[in-house]
N, C-alpha and C positions, 0 to 999 in steps of 0.2 A: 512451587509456583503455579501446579492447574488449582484451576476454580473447583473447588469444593464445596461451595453452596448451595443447595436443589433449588431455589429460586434463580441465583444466577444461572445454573444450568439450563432451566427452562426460558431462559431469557436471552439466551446463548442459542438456542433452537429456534427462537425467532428471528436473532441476529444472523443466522447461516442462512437461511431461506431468503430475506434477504440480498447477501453477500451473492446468493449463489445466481438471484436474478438480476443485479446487476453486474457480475461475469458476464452470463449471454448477452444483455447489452450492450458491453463493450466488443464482444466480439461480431455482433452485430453492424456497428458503429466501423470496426475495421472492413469487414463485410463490401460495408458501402461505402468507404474509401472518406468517410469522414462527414458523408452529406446528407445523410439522415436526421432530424431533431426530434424523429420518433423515439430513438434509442436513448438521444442525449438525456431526452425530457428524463426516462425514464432511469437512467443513469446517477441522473442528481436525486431525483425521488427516495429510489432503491440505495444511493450509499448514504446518504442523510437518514433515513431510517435504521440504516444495521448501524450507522455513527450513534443514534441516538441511543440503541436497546445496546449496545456493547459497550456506550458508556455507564449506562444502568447496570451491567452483568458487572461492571468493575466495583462499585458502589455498595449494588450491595455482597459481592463476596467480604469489600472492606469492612462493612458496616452495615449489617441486614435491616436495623430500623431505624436509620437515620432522619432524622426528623422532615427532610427535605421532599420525603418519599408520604407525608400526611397533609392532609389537607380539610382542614374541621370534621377531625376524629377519625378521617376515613383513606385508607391506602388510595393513593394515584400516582402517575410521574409527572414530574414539573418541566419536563422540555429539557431541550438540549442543552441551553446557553446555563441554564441555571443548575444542571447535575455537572456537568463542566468545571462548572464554577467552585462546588462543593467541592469536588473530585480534587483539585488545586489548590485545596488549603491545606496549609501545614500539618494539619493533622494526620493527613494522609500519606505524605512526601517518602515515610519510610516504607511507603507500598510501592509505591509508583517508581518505574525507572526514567531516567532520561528521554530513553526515546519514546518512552508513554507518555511523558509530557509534551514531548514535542508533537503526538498526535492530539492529543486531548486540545492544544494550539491551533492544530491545523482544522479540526473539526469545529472551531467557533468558526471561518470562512464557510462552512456548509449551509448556516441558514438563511441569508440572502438569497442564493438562486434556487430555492429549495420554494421559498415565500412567494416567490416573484411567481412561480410557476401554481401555486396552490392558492393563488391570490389574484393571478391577472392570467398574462399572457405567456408563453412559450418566446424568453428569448431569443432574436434570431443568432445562429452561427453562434451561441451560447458555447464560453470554454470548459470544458469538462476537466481539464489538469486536476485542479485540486481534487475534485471524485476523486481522480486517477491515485494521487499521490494517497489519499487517505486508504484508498481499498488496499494499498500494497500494506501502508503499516497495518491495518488490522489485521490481515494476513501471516504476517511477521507473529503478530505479538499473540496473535489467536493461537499460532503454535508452538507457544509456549506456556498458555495459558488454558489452551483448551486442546490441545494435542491434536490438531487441524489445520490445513494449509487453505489456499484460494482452488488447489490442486484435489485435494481430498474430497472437498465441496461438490465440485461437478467432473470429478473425477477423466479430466480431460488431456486426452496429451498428441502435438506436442504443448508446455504449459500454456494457459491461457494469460498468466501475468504478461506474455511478448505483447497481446491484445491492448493490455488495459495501458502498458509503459507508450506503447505505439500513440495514443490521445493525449499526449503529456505533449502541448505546445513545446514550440523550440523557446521563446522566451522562458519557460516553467524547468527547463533541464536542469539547467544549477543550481535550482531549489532542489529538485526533486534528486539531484548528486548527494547535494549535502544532507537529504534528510537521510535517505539513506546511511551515507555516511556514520549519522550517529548509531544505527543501527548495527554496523559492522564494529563498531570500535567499543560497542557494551562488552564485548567477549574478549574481543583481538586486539587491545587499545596497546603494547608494545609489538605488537607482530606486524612486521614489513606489509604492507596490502597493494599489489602491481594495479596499473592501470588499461581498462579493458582498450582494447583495438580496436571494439566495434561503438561502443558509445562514448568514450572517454570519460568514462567514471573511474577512479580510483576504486574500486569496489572488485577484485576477483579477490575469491578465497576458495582452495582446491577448484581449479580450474573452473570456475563457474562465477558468472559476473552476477553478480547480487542487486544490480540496478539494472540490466537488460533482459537477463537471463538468456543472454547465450553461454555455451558449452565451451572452452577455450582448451587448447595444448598448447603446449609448448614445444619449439621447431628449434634448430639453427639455419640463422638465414644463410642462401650460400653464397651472399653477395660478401656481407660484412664479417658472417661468421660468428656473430653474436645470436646468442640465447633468447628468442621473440616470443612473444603468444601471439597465435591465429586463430580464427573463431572456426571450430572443427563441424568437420562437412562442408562447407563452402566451397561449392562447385569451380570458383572463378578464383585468378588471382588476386592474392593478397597484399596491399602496401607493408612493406618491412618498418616496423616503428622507429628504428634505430637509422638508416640507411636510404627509406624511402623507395628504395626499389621493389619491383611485384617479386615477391615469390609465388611459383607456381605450385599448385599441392593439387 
């Protein structure tokens, strides 16, 4: 499954640099408790660009000279919405998995506020969710694909994904559940998967929620006496999922 192309490789190096400046962005954007539109701007710029050259690094490991990549005789790229588009044709589908289509989906919402910003003005209070939601799958799928996490990039701990999940509006969670979701079920699609206590995703596997990225164990509460997950290290009392009463830890 890595890329083995030396063009996509090198296109994958562009696509990290990228990725990696819009990380500090977002932790930026946490920073300042969400009121900054320096960061935002710079948020949609930075994943709309690594969106665009990571859909290229797909492209061409599939297909190094696909016709889509020439333009009267001479090599260029044709934009996001239109490698996208290539990317999604049946031709390719036995490359691509599920949840690569569902990002290849999510990245056509990138060039609107991408435009708006390279074309006019800086929208006010501009929602960065979908940035959000896309920098997680590229991260996903980049490490499996390029042997590289969001982690590896700017080699930060603790992870910087808490940052970017944190910009994910409250209306955008149960998207950004479910996309996930597909994510966990490529591998685990008959294995049991608990549901976190800290964000209420469906998403922990070996203790660790794959949509918040918090750390979880597993306790007995001593009210109910059933078997709970509590997000580990948390200084304060915990609600018992089962029972609803705090356990203290």
């Amino acid at each position: 499954m890595l890329i083995t192309n030396e063009r996509a490789k090198l296109l994958w190096s562009n696509a990290r640099d990228s990725i990696g400046h819009a990380l500090e962005h977002f932790s930026g954007l946490s920073r300042s408790k969400g009121k900054d539109y320096h960061n935002r701007k710079w948020i949609i710029l930075s994943v709309h660009h690594s969106a665009e050259i990571f859909t290229y690094m797909l492209l061409k490991e599939f297909d190094e000279n696909n016709r889509v990549f020439y333009k009267r005789n001479r090599h260029y790229y044709p934009g996001l919405l239109k490698a996208i588009k290539v990317l999604l044709h049946h031709n390719f589908a036995k490359n691509i998995t599920v949840p690569e289509k569902k990002l290849l989906e999510l990245f056509r919402k990138l060039d609107e506020p991408r435009n708006k910003i390279i074309h006019g003005e800086i929208p006010a209070n501009v929602d960065v969710s979908i940035m959000a939601m896309a920098l997680v799958g590229i991260s996903r799928i980049s490490q499996k694909r390029c042997g590289e996490t969001a982690d590896d990039i700017v080699q930060q701990y603790p992870t910087i994904h808490k940052d970017v999940v944190e910009a994910i509006h409250w209306n955008k969670i149960e998207e950004y559940n479910n996309f996930i979701k597909s994510f966990i079920h490529e591998n685990t699609e008959d294995i049991y998967i608990p549901q976190c206590p800290s964000c209420g995703a469906i998403a922990v596997v070996d203790g660790h929620c794959e949509a918040c990225f918090e750390d979880l164990e597993e306790i007995e509460c001593p009210h109910c006496k059933e078997n709970v997950l509590i997000v580990s290290g948390y200084p304060f009392a915990q609600d018992c999922t089962e029972c609803g009463k705090e356990i203290s830890v």
